[in-house]
C-alpha positions as CSV (number, residue, x, y, z in Angstrom):
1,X,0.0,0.0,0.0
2,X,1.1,3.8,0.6
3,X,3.5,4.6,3.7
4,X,4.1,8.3,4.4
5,X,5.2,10.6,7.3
6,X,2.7,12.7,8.0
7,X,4.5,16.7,8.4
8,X,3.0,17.3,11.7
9,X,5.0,14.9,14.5
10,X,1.7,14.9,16.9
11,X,0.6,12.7,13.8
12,X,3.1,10.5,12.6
13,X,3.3,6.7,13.4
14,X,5.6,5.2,16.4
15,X,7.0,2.9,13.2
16,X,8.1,6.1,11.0
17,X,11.3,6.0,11.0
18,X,13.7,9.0,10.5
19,X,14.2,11.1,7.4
20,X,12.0,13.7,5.7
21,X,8.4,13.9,6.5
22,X,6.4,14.3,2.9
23,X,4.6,17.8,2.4
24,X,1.0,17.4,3.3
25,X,-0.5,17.4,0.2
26,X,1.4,13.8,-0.6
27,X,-0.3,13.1,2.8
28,X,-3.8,14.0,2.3
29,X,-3.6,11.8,-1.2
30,X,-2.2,9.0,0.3
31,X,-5.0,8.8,2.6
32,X,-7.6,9.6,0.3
33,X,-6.5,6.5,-1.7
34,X,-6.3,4.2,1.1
35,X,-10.2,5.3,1.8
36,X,-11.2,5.0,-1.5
37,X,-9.6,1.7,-1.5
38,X,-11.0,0.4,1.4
39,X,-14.4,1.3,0.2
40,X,-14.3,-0.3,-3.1
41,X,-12.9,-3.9,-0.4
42,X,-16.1,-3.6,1.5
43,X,-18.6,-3.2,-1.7
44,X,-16.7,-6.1,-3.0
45,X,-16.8,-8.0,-0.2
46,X,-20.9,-7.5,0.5
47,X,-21.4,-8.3,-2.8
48,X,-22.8,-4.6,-3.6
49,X,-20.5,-4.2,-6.4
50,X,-19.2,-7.3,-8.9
51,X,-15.8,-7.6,-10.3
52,X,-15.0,-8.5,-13.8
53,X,-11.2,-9.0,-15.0
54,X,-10.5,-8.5,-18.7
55,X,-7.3,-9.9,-20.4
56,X,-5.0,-7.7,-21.1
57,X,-3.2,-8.9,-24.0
58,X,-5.8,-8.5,-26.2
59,X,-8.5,-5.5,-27.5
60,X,-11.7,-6.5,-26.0
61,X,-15.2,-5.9,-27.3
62,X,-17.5,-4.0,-24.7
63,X,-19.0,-6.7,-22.2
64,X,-22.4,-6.3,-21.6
65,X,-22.8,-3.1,-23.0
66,X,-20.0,-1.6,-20.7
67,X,-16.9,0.1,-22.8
68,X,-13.4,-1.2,-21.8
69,X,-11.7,1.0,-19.1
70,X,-10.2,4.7,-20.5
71,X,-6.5,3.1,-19.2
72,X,-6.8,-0.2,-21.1
C-alpha cells in the first residue's frame, strides 16, 4: 500500500522511521487513496459491487454493453 510521514510529529506513526516527513498534500492523497480503496474492499466484499477482470493482451469488445476501461 502507501506509507508516508505525515509533516506534523503529533501525527506520525511510532513505526516512522527517521528522514523527511512528505509535504502534506502527498499526505492528504495518500489517505484519500487508502479510503477510496478500502471502500471499493467492502462493496466487494458485500457483494454490492461485482468484479470482472479482462485480459489484457488483447482488445476486448464492450461486455455487456459496458466500454473497456479509458487506461486499457
Amino acid at each position: 500500500m502507501v506509507s508516508t510521514m505525515h509533516p506534523e510529529a503529533a501525527k506520525r506513526s511510532v513505526y516512522d522511521g527517521p528522514g523527511e516527513p512528505d509535504p502534506l498534500e502527498v499526505v492528504i492523497a495518500a489517505e484519500a487513496l487508502k479510503h477510496r480503496y478500502r471502500a471499493l474492499i467492502l462493496m466487494l466484499r458485500r457483494g454490492e459491487l461485482e468484479g470482472r477482470g479482462l485480459p489484457t493482451t488483447e482488445r476486448i469488445a464492450p461486455v455487456d454493453g459496458h466500454r473497456s476501461p479509458v487506461w486499457g
